[in-house]
Structure formats: structure tokens, C-alpha cells
N, C-alpha and C positions, 0 to 999 in steps of 0.2 A: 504494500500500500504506500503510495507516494502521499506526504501534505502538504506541499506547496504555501511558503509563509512569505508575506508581504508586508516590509514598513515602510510605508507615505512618510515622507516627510512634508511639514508645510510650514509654506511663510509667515503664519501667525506662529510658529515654535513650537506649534502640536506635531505630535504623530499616531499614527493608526496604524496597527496590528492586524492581516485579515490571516485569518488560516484556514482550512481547508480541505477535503480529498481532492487530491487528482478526478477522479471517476465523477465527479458531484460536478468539478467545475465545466468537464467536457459535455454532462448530459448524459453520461453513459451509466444510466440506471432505471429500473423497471419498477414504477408505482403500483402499489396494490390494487387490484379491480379495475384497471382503466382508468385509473383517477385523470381527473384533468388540472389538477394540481401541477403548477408552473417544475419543471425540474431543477432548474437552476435556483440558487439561491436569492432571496429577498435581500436587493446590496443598493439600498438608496439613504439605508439610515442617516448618513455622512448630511443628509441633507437639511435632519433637522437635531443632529444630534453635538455636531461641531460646532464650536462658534469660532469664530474668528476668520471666517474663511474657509477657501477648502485650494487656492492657489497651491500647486506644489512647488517645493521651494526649490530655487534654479542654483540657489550658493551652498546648499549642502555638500559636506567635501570626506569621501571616504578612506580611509587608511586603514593599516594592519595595525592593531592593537600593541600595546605594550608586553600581553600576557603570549603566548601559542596559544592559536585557534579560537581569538579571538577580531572580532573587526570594531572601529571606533569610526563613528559617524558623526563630523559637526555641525550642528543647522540651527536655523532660526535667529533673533535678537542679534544679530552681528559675531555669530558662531559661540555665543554663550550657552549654549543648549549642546549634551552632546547624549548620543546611547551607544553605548556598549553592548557587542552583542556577543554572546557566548556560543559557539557551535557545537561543544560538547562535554559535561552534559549542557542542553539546550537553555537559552536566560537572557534577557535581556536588562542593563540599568540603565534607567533612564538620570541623566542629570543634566541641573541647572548650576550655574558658576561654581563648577567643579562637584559639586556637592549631591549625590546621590537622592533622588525624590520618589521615583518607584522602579519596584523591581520586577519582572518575570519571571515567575517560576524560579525564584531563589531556594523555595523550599525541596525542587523536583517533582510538584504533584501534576507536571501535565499528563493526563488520561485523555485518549483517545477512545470514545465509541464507534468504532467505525461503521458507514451503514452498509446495511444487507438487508436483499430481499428475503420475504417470508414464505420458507417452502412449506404447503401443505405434505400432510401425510398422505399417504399413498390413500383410496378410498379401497375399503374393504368387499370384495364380491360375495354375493349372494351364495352362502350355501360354504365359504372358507371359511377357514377355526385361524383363531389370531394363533401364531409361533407363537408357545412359552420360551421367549428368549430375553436374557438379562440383558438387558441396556442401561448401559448411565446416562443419564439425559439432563440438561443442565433446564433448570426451572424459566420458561421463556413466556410463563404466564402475564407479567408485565410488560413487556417488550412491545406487541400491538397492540393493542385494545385494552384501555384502561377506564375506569368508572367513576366521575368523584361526583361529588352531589347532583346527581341525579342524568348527566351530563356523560356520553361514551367519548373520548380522542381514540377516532382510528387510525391515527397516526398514520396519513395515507404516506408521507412520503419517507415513512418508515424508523426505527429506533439508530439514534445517531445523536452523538453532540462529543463536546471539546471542551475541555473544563483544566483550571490552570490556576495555580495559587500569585496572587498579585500581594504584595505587600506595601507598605509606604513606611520607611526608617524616621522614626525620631519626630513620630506625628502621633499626636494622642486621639487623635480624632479626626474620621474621615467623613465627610456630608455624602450622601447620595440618596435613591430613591430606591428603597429597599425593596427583596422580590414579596414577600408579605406583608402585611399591615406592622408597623413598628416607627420607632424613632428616625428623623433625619441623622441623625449620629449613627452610624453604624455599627453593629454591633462585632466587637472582637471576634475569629474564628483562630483555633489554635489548633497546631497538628504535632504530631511528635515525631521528629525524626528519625 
């Protein structure tokens, strides 16, 4: 499985992280039922999600890191802005006037879901006896079709996602908009290494 990872830089000094399957971005995957669910991903957020622009930045200037198998990128604010990016294992820091502000996957917890289509089982004929045969079979009761209040997700375009530990160094307090009802402050997650 290839994933194909993308950092925008821009002239407002942000940058964006997309990542990705191979398979997902070419179109080359089979929706459940015929769905007519779009195959390619929904990639407009940038447009109401960024502020300051979305110009890419023409002065960003790339070099080989200080460390092996690393690359340093400088952009935005007159090259005050710079990411570090780790090739292996995989991280990005981001910093402003030298100073470290967020991190990728500092902790290691990128997981990949990768997607797959959902094979039925074989449909059993008239008048066959099921093989008593042991099979290990991994519990994939969740996977499509899930229920919450009252509400089925057929998950047409199938079980998939990308999940990544971000961190922010020597912040006591991050604002965003949280995935459930709770505080603008967000709430601490801790993992153990």
C-alpha cells in the first residue's frame, strides 16, 4: 500500500498536511451496492477552513537537515517559519523563530486503516451442510454497518481512516472545536510509550 503525503506551504506561514492511499486518490476502488457516492475524496475544506489565504508560497527554500534522513523547509514571514520533517520513523516539527510549536506524530501513533472492499460470504445452496471447519475470523461486525441512535452508517465508501498523534510543546492549553459536546479548551489525551 503506497500513502502519498503532501505539505502546502503558504504565504500566510501556514501549512497543510494531506495524506492519503494511492488506490483512493487514482479512483481505483469498488463502492458497496453501486453506490453513487463520489470516489475520490471530499478536498475543498482549505476553503473554508484556512485563513489567511491559501496563495502557495513561491520563497519557500528546501534543504537537507542537520540530522540523517531528515529535510528542513523555510517559509512564510521572511523565512521565520520553518518544518522539519522526519523520514524515518515518520514526524514532522513545525517551528516558528527557531522555537518548536507543533509536532507530528512525535509520539509514533500514526495508524493507518487502510480501505477495503466488503466480501460477502459465499451464499449457501439448497440442500449443503455448512463444513464443521475451525476458522479464526477477526470480528468485522463494526466495520460496515453500524447503528447509533436510531440512525444505520452504511459506510458506502467503506471502513478507512488515518489517525496521528499531534502535540503542541510548552502550551497548557489548546482552543478548538471539539469532536463531542465539551469545553473550547481541549481536553488533555495521554499515551504511554
Amino acid at each position: 500500500m503506497k500513502l502519498p503525503l503532501t505539505v502546502t506551504f503558504l504565504e500566510s506561514g501556514a501549512a497543510r498536511v494531506t495524506i492519503d492511499e494511492e488506490k483512493r486518490q487514482k479512483g481505483d476502488i469498488e463502492l458497496r451496492h453501486g453506490s453513487a457516492v463520489r470516489k475520490e475524496r471530499y478536498n475543498e475544506a482549505e476553503s473554508w477552513a484556512i485563513v489567511g489565504g491559501l496563495d502557495i508560497s513561491k520563497t519557500a527554500k528546501v534543504s537537507q537537515g542537520s540530522e540523517e534522513g531528515t529535510t528542513r523547509i523555510q517559509f512564510g514571514n521572511g523565512g521565520t517559519h520553518e518544518a522539519v520533517i522526519k523520514h524515518s520513523p515518520f514526524g514532522i516539527d513545525f517551528k516558528r523563530g527557531g522555537e518548536t510549536q507543533i509536532q507530528f506524530n512525535e509520539g509514533g501513533l500514526l495508524n493507518v486503516e487502510h480501505w477495503r472492499s466488503k466480501t460477502e460470504p459465499p451464499a449457501k445452496k439448497e440442500g449443503e451442510e455448512e463444513a464443521e471447519v475451525e476458522v479464526t475470523t477477526i470480528d468485522e461486525s463494526t466495520w460496515w454497518d453500524e447503528v447509533f441512535g436510531g440512525n444505520t452508517d452504511t459506510k458506502p465508501r467503506g471502513p478507512e481512516s488515518i489517525g496521528m498523534d499531534v502535540t503542541f510543546p510548552g502550551y497548557d492549553h489548546v482552543f478548538g472545536i471539539p469532536e463531542h459536546t465539551g469545553p473550547l479548551s481541549l481536553k488533555e489525551t495521554r499515551y504511554e510509550c
